[in-house]
C-alpha positions in Angstrom: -29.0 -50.9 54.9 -25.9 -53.0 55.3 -24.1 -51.1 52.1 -24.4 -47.9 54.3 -22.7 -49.1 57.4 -20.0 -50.7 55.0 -19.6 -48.2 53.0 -18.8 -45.7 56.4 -16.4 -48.5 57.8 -14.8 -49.0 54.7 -14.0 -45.1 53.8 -12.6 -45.0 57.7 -9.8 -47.6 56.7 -9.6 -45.9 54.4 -8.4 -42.8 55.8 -6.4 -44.8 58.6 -4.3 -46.2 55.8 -3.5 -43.1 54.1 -2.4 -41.5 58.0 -0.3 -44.5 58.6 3.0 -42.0 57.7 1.4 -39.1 59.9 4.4 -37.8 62.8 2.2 -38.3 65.7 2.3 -40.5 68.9 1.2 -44.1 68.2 -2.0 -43.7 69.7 -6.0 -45.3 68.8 -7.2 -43.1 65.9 -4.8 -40.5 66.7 -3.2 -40.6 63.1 -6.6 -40.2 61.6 -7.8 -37.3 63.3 -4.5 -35.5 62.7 -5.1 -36.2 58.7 -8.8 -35.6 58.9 -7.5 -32.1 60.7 -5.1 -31.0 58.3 -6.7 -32.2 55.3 -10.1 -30.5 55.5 -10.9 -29.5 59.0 -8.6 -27.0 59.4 -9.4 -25.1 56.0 -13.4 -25.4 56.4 -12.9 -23.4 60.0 -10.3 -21.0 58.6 -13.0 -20.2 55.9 -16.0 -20.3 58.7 -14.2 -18.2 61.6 -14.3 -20.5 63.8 -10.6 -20.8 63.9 -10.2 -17.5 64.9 -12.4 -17.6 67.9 -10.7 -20.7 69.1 -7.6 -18.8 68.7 -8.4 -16.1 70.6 -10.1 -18.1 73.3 -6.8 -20.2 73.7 -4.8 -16.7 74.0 -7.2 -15.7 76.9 -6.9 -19.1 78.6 -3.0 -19.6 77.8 -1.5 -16.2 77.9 2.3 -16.8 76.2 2.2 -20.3 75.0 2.0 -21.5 71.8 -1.2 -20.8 70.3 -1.2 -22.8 66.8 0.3 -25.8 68.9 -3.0 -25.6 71.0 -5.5 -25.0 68.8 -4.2 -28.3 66.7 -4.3 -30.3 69.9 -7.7 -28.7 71.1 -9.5 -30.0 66.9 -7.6 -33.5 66.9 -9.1 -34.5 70.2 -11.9 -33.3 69.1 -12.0 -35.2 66.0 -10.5 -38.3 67.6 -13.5 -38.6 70.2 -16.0 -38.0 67.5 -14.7 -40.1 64.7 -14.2 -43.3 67.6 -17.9 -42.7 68.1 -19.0 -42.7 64.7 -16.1 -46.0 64.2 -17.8 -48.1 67.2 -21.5 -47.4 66.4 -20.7 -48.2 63.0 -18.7 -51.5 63.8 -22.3 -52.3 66.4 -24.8 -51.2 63.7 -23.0 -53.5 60.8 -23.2 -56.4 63.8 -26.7 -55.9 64.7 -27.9 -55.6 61.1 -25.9 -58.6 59.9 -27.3 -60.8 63.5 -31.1 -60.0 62.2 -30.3 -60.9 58.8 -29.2 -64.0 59.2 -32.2 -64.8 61.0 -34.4 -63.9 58.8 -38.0 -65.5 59.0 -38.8 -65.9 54.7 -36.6 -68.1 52.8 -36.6 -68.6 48.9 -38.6 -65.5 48.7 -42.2 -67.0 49.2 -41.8 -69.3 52.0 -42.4 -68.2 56.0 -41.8 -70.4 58.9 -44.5 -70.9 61.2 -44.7 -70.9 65.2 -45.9 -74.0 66.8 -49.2 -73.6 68.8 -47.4 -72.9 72.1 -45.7 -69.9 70.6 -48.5 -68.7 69.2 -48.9 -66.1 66.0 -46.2 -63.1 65.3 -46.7 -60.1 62.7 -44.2 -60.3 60.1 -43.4 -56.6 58.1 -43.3 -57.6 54.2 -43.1 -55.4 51.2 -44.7 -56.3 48.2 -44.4 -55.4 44.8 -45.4 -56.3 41.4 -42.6 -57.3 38.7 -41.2 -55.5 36.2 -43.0 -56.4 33.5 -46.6 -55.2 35.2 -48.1 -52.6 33.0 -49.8 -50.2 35.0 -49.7 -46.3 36.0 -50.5 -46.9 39.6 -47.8 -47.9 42.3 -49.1 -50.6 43.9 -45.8 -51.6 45.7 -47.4 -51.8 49.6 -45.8 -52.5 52.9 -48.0 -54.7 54.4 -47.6 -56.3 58.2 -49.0 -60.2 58.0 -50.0 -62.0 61.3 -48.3 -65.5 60.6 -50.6 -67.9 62.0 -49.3 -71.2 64.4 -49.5 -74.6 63.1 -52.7 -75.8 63.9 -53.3 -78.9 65.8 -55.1 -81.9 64.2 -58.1 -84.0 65.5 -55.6 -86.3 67.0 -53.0 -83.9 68.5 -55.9 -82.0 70.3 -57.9 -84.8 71.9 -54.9 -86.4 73.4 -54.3 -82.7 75.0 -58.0 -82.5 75.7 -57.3 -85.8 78.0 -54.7 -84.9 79.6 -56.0 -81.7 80.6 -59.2 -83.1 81.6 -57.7 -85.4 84.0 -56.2 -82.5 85.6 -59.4 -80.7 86.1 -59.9 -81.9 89.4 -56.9 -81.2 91.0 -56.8 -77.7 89.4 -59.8 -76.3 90.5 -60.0 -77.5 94.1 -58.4 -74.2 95.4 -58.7 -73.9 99.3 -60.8 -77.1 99.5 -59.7 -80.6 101.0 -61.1 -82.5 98.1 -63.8 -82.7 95.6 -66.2 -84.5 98.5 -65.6 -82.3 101.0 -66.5 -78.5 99.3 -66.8 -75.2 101.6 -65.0 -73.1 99.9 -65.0 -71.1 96.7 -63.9 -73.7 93.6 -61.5 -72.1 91.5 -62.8 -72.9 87.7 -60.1 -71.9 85.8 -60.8 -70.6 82.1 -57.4 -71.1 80.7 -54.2 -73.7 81.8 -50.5 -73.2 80.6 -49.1 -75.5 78.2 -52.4 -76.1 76.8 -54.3 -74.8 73.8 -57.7 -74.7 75.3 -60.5 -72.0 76.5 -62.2 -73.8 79.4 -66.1 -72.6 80.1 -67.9 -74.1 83.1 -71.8 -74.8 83.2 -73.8 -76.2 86.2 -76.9 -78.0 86.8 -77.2 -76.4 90.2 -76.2 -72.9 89.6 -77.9 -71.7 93.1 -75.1 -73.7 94.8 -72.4 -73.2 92.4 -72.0 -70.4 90.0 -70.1 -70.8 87.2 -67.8 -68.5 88.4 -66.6 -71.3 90.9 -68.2 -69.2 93.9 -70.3 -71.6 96.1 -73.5 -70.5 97.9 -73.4 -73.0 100.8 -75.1 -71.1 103.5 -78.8 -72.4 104.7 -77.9 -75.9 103.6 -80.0 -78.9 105.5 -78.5 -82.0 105.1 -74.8 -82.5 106.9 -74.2 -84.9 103.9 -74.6 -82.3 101.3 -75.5 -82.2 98.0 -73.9 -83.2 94.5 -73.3 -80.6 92.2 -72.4 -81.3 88.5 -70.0 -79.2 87.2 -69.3 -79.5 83.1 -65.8 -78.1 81.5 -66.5 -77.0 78.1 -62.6 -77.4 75.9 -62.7 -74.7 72.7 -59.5 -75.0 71.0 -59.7 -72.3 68.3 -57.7 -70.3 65.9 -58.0 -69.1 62.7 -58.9 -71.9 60.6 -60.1 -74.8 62.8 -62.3 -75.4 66.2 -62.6 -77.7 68.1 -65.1 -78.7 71.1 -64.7 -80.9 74.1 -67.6 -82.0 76.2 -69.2 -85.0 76.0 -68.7 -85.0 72.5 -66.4 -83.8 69.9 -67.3 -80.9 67.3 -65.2 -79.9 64.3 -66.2 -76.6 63.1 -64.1 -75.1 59.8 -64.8 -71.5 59.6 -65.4 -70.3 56.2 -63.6 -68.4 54.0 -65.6 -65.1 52.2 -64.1 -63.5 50.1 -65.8 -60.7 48.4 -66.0 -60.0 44.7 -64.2 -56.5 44.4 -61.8 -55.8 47.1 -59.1 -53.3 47.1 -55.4 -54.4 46.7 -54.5 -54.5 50.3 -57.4 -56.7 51.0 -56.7 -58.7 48.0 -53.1 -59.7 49.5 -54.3 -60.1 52.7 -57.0 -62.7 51.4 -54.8 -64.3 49.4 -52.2 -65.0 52.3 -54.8 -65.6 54.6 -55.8 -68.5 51.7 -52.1 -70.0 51.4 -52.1 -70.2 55.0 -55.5 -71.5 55.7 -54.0 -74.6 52.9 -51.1 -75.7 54.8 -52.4 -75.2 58.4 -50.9 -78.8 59.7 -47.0 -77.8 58.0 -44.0 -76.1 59.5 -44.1 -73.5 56.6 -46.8 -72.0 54.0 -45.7 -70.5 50.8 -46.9 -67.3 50.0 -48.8 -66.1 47.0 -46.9 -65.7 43.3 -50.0 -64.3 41.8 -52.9 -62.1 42.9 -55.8 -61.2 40.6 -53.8 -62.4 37.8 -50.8 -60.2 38.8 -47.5 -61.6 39.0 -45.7 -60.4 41.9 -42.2 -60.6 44.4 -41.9 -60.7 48.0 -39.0 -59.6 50.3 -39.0 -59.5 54.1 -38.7 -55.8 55.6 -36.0 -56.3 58.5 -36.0 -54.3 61.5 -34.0 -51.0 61.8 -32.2 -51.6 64.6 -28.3 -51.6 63.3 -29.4 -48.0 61.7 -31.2 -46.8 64.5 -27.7 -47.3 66.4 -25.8 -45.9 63.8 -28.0 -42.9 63.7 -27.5 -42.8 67.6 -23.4 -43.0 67.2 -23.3 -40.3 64.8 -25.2 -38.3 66.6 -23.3 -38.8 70.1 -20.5 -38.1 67.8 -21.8 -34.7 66.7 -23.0 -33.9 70.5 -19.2 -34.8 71.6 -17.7 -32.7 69.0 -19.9 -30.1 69.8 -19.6 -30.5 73.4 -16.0 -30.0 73.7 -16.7 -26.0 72.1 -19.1 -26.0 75.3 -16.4 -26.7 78.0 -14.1 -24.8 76.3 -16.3 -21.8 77.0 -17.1 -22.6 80.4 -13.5 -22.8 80.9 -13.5 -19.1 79.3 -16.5 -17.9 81.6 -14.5 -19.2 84.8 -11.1 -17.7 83.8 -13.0 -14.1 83.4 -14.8 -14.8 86.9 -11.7 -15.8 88.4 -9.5 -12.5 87.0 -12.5 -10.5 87.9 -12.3 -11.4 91.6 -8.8 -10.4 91.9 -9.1 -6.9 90.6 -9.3 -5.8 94.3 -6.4 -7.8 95.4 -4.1 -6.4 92.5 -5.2 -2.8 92.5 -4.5 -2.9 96.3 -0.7 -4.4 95.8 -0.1 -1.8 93.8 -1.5 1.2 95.9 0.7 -0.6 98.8 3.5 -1.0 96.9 3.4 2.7 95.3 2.9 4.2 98.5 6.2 2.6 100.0 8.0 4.7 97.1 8.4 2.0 94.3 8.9 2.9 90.7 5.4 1.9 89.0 7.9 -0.8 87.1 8.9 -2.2 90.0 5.8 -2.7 92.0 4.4 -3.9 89.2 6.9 -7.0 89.0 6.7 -7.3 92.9 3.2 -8.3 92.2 3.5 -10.9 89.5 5.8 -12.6 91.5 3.9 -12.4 95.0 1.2 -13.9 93.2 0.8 -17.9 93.9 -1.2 -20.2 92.5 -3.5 -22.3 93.9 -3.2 -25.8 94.7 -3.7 -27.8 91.5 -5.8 -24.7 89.9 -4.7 -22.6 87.4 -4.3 -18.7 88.9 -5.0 -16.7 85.1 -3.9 -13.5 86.3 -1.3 -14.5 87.5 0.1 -16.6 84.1 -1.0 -12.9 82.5 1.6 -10.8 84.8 4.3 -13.4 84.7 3.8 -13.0 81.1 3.6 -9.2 80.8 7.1 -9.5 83.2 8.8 -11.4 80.4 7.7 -8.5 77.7 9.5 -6.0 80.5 12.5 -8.1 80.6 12.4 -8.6 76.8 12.5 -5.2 76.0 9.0 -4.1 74.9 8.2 -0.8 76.0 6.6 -0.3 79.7 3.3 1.6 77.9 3.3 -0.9 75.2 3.4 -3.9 78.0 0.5 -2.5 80.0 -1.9 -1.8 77.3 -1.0 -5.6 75.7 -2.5 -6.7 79.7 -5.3 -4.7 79.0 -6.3 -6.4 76.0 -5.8 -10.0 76.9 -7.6 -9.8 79.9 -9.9 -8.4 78.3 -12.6 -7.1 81.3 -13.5 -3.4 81.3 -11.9 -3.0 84.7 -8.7 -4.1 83.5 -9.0 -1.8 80.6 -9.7 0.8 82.6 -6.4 0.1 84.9 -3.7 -0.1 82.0 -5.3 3.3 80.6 -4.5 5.3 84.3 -1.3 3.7 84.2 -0.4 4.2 81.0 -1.7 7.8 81.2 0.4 8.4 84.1 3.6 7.5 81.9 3.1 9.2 79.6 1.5 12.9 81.0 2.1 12.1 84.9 -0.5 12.0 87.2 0.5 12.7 90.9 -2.7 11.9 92.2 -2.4 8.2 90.7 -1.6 6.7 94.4 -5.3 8.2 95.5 -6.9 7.2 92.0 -5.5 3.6 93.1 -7.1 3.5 96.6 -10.6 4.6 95.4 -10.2 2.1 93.0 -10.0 -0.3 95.6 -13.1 0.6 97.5 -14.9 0.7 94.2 -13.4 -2.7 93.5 -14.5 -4.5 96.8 -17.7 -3.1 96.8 -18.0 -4.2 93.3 -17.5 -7.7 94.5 -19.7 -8.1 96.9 -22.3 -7.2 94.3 -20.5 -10.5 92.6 -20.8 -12.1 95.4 -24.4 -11.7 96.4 -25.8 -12.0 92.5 -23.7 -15.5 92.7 -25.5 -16.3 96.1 -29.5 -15.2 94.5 -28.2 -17.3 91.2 -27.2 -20.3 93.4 -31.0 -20.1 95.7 -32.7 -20.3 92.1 -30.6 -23.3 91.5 -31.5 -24.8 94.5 -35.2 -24.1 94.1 -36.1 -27.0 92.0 -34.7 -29.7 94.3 -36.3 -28.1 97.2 -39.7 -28.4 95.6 -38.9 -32.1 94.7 -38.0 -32.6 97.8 -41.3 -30.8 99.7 -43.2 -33.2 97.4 -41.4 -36.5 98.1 -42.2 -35.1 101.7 -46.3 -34.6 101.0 -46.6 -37.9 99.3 -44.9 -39.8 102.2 -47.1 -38.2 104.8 -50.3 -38.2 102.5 -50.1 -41.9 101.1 -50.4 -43.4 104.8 -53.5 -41.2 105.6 -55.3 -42.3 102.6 -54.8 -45.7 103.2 -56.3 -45.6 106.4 -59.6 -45.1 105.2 
């Protein structure tokens, strides 16, 4: 798994060495993405299309600017966000993967370290598989999860526990009571004390008084000085191979081993390790099995997957990113054509107004480009697209050849639909073309407040889901209280 992550890194210094000559800004990964683009982005979305959409997205957005300029910044940014991504998960996935092998639980290939008893058991993922020279036409490689079992305690170990704990006893189950002499209240007979290995079970010779559940049943009681109650702790320390008993004597009970004549494969591993295991249950480590049924085989420790599960995760925030920047480059798109289509009215009606007063088409025309403002840190579209339709006038171009261009890069049906009288009128002469203008106008606003309204029923649907949410955080916090008084 580790080859993968260094075999990504390494072909990303790769490329960072060859674009150490690339003409850019000294920048993080800038170089890179700038070869990456010019070296095999570039012609893969020439040949796909997609750089001809981009290109004609950029000459919406930025009407007169350099277009091949833009679309090379637009891809290296791009590039540069996705290929950091893919650099750090890499670099965090190599980290990860290293970090878990070098603590890796089987050493030597056969031997597993053990918990001690406070610790307790952990499963352990292994694969195993038979050598080479195995003759057979089945696979019996398996992956096989193995619960490796504590160090047991010895007979020693667990009755100096078994004291200590008893001589806590008393103390511990007193609960609300003064002391052992003096019992009213419920005895709390605990089954099971940290820091020590043993199930505790409770028997008593007076179970009408006290239940072994510690409750006491003191109620109808004649004599003020009370009566004695003998309560016995019963100390089980138990796990898989050994058990031990603490009363008023000591019981060692080793559970046998059965292992069946014919058992499948799995089982046969499992038995086998259980066996190893069962062998060295008072060492730090047991060595796993080098033979079953006469079959030589090899063991190796299947690690976790966490450095490729992040990898996985980088490269795929890196595709999202890449992805996501097409995204916002169409929003941007949608919100220039919204923001061209709301000043329709306001143009067509400049240019009525201005018409009227007795300018030249030409001339009211360029009056309007340039009593057109931009907002306040917003880009105005229509108004880059006039100012640049101005410079075509000033250039040269014809005035017919200028209005249909507008027409195009704006490209709304409205707009379209404007250039055409206006051309028309050039070239035949309309006289009417003052009135055409004016209805235009009243078709215009009353076309936007259709806008405006659709935008106002699409914003209420938007709002409907946190409105519910809200009405439901509302039920809860008046229902909840009402409940709980009964």
């Amino acid at each position: 798994m580790e080859l993968i992550f260094i075999i990504t890194l390494t072909t990303q210094l790769i490329i960072s060495f060859l674009a150490r000559n690339q003409k850019t800004e000294k920048r993080f990964l800038l170089k890179s993405a700038q070869l990456l683009y010019l070296k095999s982005i570039k012609q893969l979305i020439t040949k796909t299309g997609v750089y001809t959409k981009i290109e004609k997205t950029m000459t919406s957005l930025h009407p007169g600017k350099d277009k091949e300029s833009l679309i090379h910044q637009y891809f290296i940014t791009k590039i540069r966000l996705s290929y950091a991504l893919i650099l750090l998960g890499n670099i965090l996935a190599l980290i990860v993967s290293l970090s878990l092998s070098s603590n890796s639980l089987m050493t030597e290939g056969l031997i597993i370290s053990r918990n001690n008893w406070q610790q307790g058991s952990y499963p352990l993922e292994l694969r195993v598989t038979p050598t080479a020279d195995y003759a057979s036409t089945e696979d019996k490689s398996r992956n096989i999860t193995i619960i490796v079992e504590p160090i047991s305690l010895n007979e020693e170990q667990a009755t100096l526990l078994a004291d200590e704990l008893i001589n806590k006893l008393p103390t511990l189950i007193l609960n609300k009571n003064i002391s052992l002499g003096q019992v009213t209240e419920s005895l709390n007979l605990v089954t099971k004390v940290d820091d020590f290995p043993f199930t505790i079970s409770w028997s008593s010779d007076k179970p009408s008084l006290v239940r072994t559940n510690g409750s006491v049943n003191n109620q109808g009681m004649n004599s003020a000085e009370g009566e004695v109650v003998k309560l016995t702790a019963h100390l089980l320390y138990q796990d898989r191979w050994l058990e031990y008993h603490f009363t008023s004597d000591i019981f060692v009970n080793v559970v046998p081993y059965l292992v069946a004549d014919k058992i499948r494969w799995e089982e046969a591993i499992m038995t086998a390790v259980m066996a190893n295991q069962q062998e060295s249950a008072f060492s730090d480590f047991f060595k796993l099995p080098e033979m079953i049924n006469g079959t030589i085989i090899s063991w190796q420790e299947i690690k976790p997957k966490d450095g490729l599960y992040l990898w996985m995760v980088a490269i795929a925030a890196a595709i999202i990113a890449f992805a996501g920047q097409d995204h916002d480059l169409n929003k941007k798109v949608t919100l220039r054509n919204r923001q061209i289509d709301r000043d329709y009215p306001e143009l067509v009606r400049k240019l009525a107004l201005y018409l009227g007063a007795g300018m030249t088409l030409r001339g009211a025309w360029k009056r309007v480009a340039l009593d057109s403002v931009q907002s306040a840190g917003k880009v105005n579209y229509l108004y880059e697209e006039l100012l640049y339709s101005v410079r075509e006038l000033e250039n040269g171009i014809p005035e017919r050849e200028v209005y249909e261009r507008f027409g195009k890069r704006v490209g709304i049906a409205k707009y379209r639909k404007l250039t055409g009288l206006l051309c028309n009128h050039l070239q035949k002469g309309n006289k009417n073309l003052l009135q055409v203008l004016r209805e235009e106008v009243e078709l215009a606003l009353e076309d936007r407040k259709k806008a405006a309204r659709a935008i106002g029923e699409e914003m209420s649907t938007k709002l409907l889901l946190p409105m519910m949410m809200m009405l439901l955080i509302v039920m809860i916090m008046i229902m909840v209280p009402a409940f709980q008084m009964f």
